[in-house]
N, C-alpha and C positions, 0 to 999 in steps of 0.2 A: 345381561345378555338375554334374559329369558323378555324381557318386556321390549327388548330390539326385536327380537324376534317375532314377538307380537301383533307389532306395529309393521312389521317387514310384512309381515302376513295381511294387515289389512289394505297396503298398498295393491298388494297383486290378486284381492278379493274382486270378482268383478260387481261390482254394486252402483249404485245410486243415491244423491245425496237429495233429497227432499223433504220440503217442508212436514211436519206432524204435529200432530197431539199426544202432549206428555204431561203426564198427570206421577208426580211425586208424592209420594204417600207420609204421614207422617214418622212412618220407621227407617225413612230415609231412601224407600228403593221408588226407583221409577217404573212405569209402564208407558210405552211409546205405539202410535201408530200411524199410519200414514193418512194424510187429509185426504187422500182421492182414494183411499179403502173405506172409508167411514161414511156411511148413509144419512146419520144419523143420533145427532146428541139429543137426551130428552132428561130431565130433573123430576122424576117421580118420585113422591115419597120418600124424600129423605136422602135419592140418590141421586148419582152420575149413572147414566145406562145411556153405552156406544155402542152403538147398533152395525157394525161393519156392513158391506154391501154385501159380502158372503160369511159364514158361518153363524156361531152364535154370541150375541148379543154379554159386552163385560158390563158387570154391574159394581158399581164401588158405590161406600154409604160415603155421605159426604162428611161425615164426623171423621173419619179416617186419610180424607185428602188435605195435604198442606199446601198445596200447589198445583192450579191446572197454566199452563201453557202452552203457547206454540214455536217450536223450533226446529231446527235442520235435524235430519235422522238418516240413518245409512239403511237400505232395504236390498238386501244380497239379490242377485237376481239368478243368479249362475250357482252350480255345484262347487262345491270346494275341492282342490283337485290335489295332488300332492306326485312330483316324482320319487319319493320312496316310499319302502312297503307301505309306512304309514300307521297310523291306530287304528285300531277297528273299534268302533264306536256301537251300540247297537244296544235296544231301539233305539230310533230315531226317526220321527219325533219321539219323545218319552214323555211322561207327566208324573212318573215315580221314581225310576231310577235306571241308570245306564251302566252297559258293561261296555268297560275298555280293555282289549287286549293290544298284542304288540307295543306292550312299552317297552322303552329300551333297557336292554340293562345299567346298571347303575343309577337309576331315577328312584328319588328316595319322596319328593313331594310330588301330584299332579295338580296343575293347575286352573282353575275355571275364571276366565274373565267372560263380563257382559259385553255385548257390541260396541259401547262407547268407550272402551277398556279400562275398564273397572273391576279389581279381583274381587271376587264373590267367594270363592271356596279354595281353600286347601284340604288336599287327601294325602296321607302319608300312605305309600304304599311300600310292598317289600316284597313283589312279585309283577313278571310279566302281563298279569290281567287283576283284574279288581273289577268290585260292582258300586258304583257310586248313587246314595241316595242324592236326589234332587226335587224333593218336595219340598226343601227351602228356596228355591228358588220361582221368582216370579216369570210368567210367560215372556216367552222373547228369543232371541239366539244369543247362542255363548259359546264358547271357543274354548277348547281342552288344550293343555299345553303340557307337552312331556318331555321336559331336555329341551330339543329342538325339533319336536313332531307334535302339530298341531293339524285338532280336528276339530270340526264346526258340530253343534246339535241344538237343535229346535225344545226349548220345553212349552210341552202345550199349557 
């Protein structure tokens, strides 16, 4: 149920499926971006450095990559919207860690899938709010799942 749900969620995401650059690392996690965000690849020194059109620039040593390719990627372009209360998610974006309140009662595990849905983390919780570390986590969007209330969050 929880992984219908998941996927029920990704249908009514308003997003985009486009081409990218996905660079698989050899601990097995991917980092994705879109070809018409990217300025610019360049091989300095040992690295991979992507230079986006806007922000700043991801640098990976290439001893660390097991795989660079290009494939289809989903890029949300809409807010995520929810007719009930909902979780409260917050920061967001984070690059440390996030607090989710309004889970429902009875939710004993909360969920974290990546956008290609792939579970990345279980939290066992035993209250309405919790603070989840997410500096295991690589950059990208990921999707909280509580019972049947899921939220979207950005790690920078």
């Amino acid at each position: 149920m929880l992984l219908t749900n998941f996927f029920l969620c990704l249908i009514i995401i308003p997003g985009v499926r486009a081409q990218g650059l996905i660079i698989r690392m050899h601990d097995g996690t991917e980092n994705s971006r879109l070809i018409t965000s990217i300025q610019k690849l360049s091989f300095p020194d040992g690295n991979l450095v992507v230079t986006p059109k806007a922000g700043t620039p991801e640098i990976y040593s290439l001893s660390d990559i097991q795989k660079v390719y290009f494939g289809e990627v989903v890029s949300v372009t809409e807010p995520l919207t929810s007719a009930h209360d909902g979780l409260s998610l917050y920061p967001n974006p984070s690059d440390r860690e996030i607090s989710l309140s309004n889970i429902p009662d009875g939710t004993s595990t909360v969920f974290i899938y990546r956008m290609d849905g792939r579970l990345v983390k279980q939290v066992s919780v035993a209250s309405p709010a919790v603070t989840i570390n997410i500096e295991d986590l690589t950059s990208g969007i990921y999707f909280v799942i509580a019972k049947d209330l899921t939220a979207k969050f950005i790690r920078l």
